[in-house]
N, C-alpha and C positions, 0 to 999 in steps of 0.2 A: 828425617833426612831422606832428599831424594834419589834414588841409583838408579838410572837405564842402561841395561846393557854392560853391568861392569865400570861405565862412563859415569859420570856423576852429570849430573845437572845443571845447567850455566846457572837456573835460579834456585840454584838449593839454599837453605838457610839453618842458621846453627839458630836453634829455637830452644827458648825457654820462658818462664814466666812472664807475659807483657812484652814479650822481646823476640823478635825477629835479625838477625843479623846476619845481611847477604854476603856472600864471598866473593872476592875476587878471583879475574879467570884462572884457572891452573890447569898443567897437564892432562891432569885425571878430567878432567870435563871432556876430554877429547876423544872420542871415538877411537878403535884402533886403527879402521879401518876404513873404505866405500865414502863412498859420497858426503857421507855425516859428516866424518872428519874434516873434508874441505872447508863445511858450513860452517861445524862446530870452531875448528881453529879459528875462523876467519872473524876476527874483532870487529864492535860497529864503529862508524862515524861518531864522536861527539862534537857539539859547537857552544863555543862559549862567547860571549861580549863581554866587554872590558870596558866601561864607560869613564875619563877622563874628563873629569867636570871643567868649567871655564876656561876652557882654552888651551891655547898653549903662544910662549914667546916663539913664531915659526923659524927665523934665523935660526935658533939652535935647535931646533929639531930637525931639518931638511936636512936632506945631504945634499952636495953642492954638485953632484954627478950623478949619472944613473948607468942604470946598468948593475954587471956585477964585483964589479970593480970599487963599488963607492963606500965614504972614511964613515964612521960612524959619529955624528954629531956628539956633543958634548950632553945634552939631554938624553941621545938615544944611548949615549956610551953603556948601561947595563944591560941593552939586547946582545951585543957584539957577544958573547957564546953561543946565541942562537943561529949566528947567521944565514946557514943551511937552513934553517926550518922556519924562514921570515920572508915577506917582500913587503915593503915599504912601498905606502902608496901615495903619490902625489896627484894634483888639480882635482880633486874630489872634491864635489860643492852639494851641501844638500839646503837649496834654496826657500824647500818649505819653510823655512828658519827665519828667512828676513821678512820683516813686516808685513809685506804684501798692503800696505792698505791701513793696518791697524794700529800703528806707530811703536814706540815703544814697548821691551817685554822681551829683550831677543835671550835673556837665560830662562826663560820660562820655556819658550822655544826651541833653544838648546837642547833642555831634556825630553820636550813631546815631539822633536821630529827625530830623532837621529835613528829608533830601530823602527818608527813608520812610516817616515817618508810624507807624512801627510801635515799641511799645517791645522795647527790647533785650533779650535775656537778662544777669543778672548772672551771670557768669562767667570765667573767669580764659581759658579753652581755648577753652569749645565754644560757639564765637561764634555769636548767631543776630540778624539784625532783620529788611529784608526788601529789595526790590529798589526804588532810588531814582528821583526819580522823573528823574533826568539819564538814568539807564540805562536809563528806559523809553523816550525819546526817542530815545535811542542804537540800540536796537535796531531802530527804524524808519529813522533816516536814514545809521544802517552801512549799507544796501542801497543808496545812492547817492554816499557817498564812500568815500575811500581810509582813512580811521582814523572809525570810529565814534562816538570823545569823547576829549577830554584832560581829566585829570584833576592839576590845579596844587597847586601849595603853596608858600608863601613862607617853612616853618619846616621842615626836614626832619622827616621819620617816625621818626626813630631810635629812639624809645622800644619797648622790647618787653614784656610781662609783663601786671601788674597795674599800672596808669596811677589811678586812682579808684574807691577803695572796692568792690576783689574784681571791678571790670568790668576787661577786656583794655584793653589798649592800643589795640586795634585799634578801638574807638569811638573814642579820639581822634585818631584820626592819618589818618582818614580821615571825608568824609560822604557816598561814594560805593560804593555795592553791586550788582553785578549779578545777587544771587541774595541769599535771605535769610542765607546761610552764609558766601559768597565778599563780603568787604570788597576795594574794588580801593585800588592803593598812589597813593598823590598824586607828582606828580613835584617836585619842590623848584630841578632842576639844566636850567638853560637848557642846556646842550649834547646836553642827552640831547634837549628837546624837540625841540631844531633837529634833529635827526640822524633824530629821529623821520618830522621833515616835511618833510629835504632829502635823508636818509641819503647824510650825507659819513661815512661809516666809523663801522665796529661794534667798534672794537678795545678791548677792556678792561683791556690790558697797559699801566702808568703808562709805561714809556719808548718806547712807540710812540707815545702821546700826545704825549709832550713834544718828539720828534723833528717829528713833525706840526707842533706850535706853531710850533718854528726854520723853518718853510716858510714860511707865514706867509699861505701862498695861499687865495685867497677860494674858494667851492663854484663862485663864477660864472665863474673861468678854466677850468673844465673843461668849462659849456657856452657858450662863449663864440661857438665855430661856429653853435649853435643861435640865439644871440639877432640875430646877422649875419644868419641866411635870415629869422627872423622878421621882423628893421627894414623889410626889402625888401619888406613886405607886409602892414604899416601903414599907417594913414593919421595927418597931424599928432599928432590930439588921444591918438590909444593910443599911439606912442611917447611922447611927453611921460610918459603914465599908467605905460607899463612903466618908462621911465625913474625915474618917483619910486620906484615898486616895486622894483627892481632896487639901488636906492641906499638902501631899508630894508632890504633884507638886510646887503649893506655896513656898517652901520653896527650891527647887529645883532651880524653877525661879529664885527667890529673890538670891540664891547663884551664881548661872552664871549670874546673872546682875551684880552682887560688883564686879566680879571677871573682866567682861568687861567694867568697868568704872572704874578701879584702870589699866586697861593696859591702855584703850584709852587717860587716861589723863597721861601716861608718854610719853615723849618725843619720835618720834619714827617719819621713814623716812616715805617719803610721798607715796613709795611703799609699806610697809609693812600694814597689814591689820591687826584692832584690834584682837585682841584674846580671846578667853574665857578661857583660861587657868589657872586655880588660879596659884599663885607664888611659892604656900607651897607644896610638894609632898603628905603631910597628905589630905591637903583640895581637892588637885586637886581628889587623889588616891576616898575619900569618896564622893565624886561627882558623879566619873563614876559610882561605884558601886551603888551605889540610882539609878542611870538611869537604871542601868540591873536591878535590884529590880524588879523597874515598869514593865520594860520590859518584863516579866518571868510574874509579876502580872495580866499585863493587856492580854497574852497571844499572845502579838504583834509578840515574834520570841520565840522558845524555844530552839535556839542552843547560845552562847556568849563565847567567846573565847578572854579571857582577856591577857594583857603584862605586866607584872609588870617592866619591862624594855626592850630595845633591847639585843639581843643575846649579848653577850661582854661589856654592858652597861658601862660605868666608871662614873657613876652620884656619885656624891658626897653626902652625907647625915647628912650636917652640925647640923641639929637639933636632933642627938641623939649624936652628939661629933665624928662623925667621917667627916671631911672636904676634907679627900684622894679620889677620883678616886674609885670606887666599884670595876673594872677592875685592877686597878694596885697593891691593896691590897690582892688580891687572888693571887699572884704571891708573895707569901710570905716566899719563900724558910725556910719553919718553923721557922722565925720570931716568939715568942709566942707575941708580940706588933702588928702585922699586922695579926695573925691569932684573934687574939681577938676581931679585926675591923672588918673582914670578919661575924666573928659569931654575930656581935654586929648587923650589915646590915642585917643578915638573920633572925635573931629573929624580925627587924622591920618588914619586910616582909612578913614573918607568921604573923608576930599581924595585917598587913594593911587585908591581907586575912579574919583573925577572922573577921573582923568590917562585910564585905558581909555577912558571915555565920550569925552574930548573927541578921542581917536586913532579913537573909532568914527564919532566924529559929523563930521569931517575927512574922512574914507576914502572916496570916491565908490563908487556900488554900482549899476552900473545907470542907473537916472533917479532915484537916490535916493543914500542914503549907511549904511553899515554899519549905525548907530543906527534908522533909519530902519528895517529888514528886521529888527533883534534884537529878544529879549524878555531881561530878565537879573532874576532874583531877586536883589536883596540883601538880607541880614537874618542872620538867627539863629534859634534854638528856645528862649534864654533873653534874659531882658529885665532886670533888677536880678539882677544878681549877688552879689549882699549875701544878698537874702533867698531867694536860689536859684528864684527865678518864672518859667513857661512860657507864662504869659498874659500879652494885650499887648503882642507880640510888638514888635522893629524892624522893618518892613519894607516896601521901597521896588521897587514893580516901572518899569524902565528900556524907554524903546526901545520904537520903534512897532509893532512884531510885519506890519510891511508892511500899514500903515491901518486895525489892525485892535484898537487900544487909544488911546483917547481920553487924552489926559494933560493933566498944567496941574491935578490933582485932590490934595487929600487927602482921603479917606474914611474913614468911624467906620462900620466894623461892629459887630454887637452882639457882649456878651462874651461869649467861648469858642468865637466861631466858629471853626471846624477851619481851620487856616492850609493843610492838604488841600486843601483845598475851590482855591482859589487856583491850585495846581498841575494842579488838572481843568480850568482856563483856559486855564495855558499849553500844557498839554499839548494840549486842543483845539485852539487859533487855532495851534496849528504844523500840525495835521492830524494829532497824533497820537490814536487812539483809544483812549480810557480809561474807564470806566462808574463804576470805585471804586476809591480812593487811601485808604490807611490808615484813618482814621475820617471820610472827607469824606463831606459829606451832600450835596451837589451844587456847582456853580458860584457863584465868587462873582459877586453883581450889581451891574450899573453898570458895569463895567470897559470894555465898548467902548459903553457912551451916546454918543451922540453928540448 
C-alpha cells in the first residue's frame, strides 16, 4: 500500500497473491490541503460508445420537437430519468457507410465506419478503414492508466471469412481499430474482462478452470490482509464507499461463477472450453456493464466501447416475444407486424443501455457521480434498415463530460452533417487533441450552450 503525505494514492492497490485490486476514488486520496488537493479531488473525463447494431425504426425514436421541451419517443422512453444528462442528436449522416462505388454490403459498413469515419475496403483478407475515434482517446489516456480501453460485446466474434457481400468479417465483429489495418477483437466473456482488471489467473486449460470453480474463493480472500490495513485508515464515509465497492465485486464474482458452472455442467465437446457467458441476453448484457462500472470507478481505463450486437446481428429476442432474427425483421418491406418487432428490439436496447446509465448515475465520483464526469455515444452509422440509409442517424450523447455538455436538448442539425463532426467534441472536451476525423468539417454547435 501506497501513502503520500497522510493522502493515499489515487493508484494505490489492495495487493495480494497474482492479484492487484485498484480502488475507487475516496476522501482519503485527497490532500488536506494546497494545490494537490484541487488536482487530486478533481475527477478525469471518461468516454464510452454504445454501438446499436442494424438500425433503428426512426419514427419511434425521433422526437417530433426540439429543443428542451420535447416528449420522449416510445423507443427512447427508458432515457426519460436521464433527461438532464442527454442531448439527442438529429440529421447526423455518416456517408462513409453508403457504397460509394462498391454496391452492396451496407452492415458491413455499418460497423467499419461509425467510430472511423472512414470507408472500408471491400474485401475478403486485406482489411483496410482507419483508426477509430475510441482508439484515438485511448492512446492519450493509456499514458495514465493501467489498460488503455476495453473493447465489449454482448454477441461473440465467432464469424470469420466473408460476413456481407465480399467484405471480412472483421467489419462486423468489431467497430474498434487502432490502425487503419489492425481491427481490435471485442470481448463478449465476462471472466476474461474481470481477470483483465483483477488478473485472478491466466490459465487457458478447461480443467484448471473447473478445479478453480470447486474453490469457490472470492479474488478478495487473497487481499484480505490489504483491506484490514486499509479499514484502519479510513474515515466513516470511505469505508462505507469501499464497503459498497468491495461487495460489487462479490456479487460480480458470484454471477460469473453460476453463469460458469451452469455452462460447464452442460454437455459439451471435449474441444470446447467452458464459458462464462450467462445464457440470458438480459443477464449476460448487465454483467458486462457492472464490469465497465468498476472499470471507470476504479480508474483502471477511461475509454470502453461497448456492442450491443454485431453489425447486421440477427440474434433473436425470444424473451420480449420477438423469436425472428433482429436482421431479417428490419427487412420488413413496411410490414406494420415486422416493423413493430423491429421497434419492440430497439426499445429493449435502449432500456439494456438505461440499466449502465442508472449504475453510472448511482456511483459516487468525487463531488460528482460517474454520469456526471462520462461522455458515451449511443447510436449507429445506419438508420432504416429496410432501405439500407446512413443519414439521419440514431444518436444520443449521455453524460456530463464534468460540466462541460449542457443536456435536457434535442437538436436538428442540417442534413448530412458529418456525424465526424460530433466525435471532434467528444474528443475535445476530453482534452484530447484532434484537428480532423474522417470527413468532419469541424465541431458540432450548441453542444455545451449554456
Amino acid at each position: 500500500m501506497i501513502l503520500t503525505n497522510k493522502a493515499l494514492a489515487r493508484r494505490t492497490f489492495l495487493r495480494g497473491v497474482r492479484t492487484a485490486v485498484a480502488l475507487p476514488f475516496l476522501e482519503s486520496m485527497v490532500p488536506a490541503s494546497g494545490l494537490a488537493a484541487t488536482t487530486a479531488s478533481k475527477p478525469p473525463v471518461r468516454l464510452g460508445f454504445v454501438y446499436h447494431p442494424v438500425g433503428m425504426i426512426m419514427d419511434r425514436w425521433t422526437p417530433a420537437t426540439e429543443g428542451a421541451g420535447f416528449e420522449f419517443t416510445p423507443t427512447m422512453a427508458a432515457l426519460e430519468p436521464f433527461r438532464e444528462r442527454l442531448v439527442v442528436l438529429s440529421g447526423l449522416a455518416q456517408v462513409q457507410g453508403r457504397a460509394l462505388g462498391d454496391g452492396p454490403g451496407d452492415h458491413a459498413r455499418e460497423g467499419a465506419t461509425w467510430l472511423t469515419g472512414v470507408h472500408p475496403k471491400r474485401t475478403e483478407s486485406d482489411v483496410r478503414a482507419g483508426i477509430s475515434a475510441d482508439q484515438i482517446a485511448a492512446k492519450e489516456f493509456g499514458k495514465q492508466t493501467q489498460l488503455a480501453s476495453l473493447e465489449l460485446a454482448l454477441e461473440a466474434p465467432t464469424l470469420a471469412g466473408t460476413c456481407d457481400q465480399n467484405y471480412s468479417c472483421a467489419y462486423t465483429n468489431t467497430v474498434c481499430w487502432s490502425s487503419a489495418t489492425t481491427p481490435l477483437p471485442m470481448e463478449p466473456d465476462p471472466r476474461a474482462v474481470f481477470q483483465r482488471l483483477f488478473g485472478d489467473g491466466d490459465s487457458t486449460d478447461p480443467a484448471a478452470q473447473l478445479a478453480s470453480l470447486k474453490e469457490e474463493r472470492s479474488i478478495l480472500d487473497y487481499v484480505i490482509g490489504s483491506i484490514d490495513r486499509l479499514e484502519t485508515r479510513l474515515g466513516p464515509r470511505d469505508r462505507s464507499k469501499l464497503s459498497d465497492y468491495l461487495d460489487a465485486i462479490r456479487d460480480i464474482e458470484r454471477r460469473i461463477q453460476k453463469a460458469e458452472q451452469q455452462n460447464a455442467s452442460t454437455k459439451i465437446t471435449l474441444l470446447e472450453r467452458p464459458g462464462a457467458i450467462p445464457e440470458e441476453f438480459d443477464d449476460h448484457a448487465k454483467l458486462m456493464m457492472d464490469l465497465q462500472v468498476l472499470a471507470y470507478q476504479t480508474d483502471m481505463t477511461r475509454v470502453i466501447t461497448l456492442m450491443l450486437g454485431r453489425a447486421g446481428s440477427n440474434r433473436p429476442y425470444p424473451s420480449i416475444g420477438v423469436p425472428d432474427g433482429h436482421h431479417s425483421v428490419t427487412h420488413h418491406m413496411n410490414d406494420p407486424v415486422k416493423i413493430a418487432k423491429v421497434a419492440k428490439i430497439d426499445a429493449h436496447l435502449v432500456k439494456t443501455f438505461a440499466y449502465l446509465l442508472e449504475k453510472l448515475k448511482t456511483t459516487q465520483d468525487g463531488e460528482g457521480t460517474l454520469l456526471d464526469h462520462t461522455m458515451i455515444v449511443y447510436g449507429s452509422s445506419l438508420s432504416d434498415a429496410n432501405l439500407h440509409t446512413h443519414h439521419d442517424l440514431p444518436t444520443v450523447l449521455v453524460g456530463g463530460g464534468a460540466g462541460q455538455i449542457k443536456g435536457g436538448r434535442h437538436i436538428r442539425y442540417a442534413k448530412e452533417t458529418p456525424l465526424n463532426n460530433l466525435f471532434l467534441n467528444v474528443l475535445d472536451r476530453a482534452g484530447v487533441r484532434c484537428q480532423k476525423f474522417g470527413d468532419s468539417t469541424g465541431e458540432l454547435p450548441y453542444l455545451a450552450d449554456v
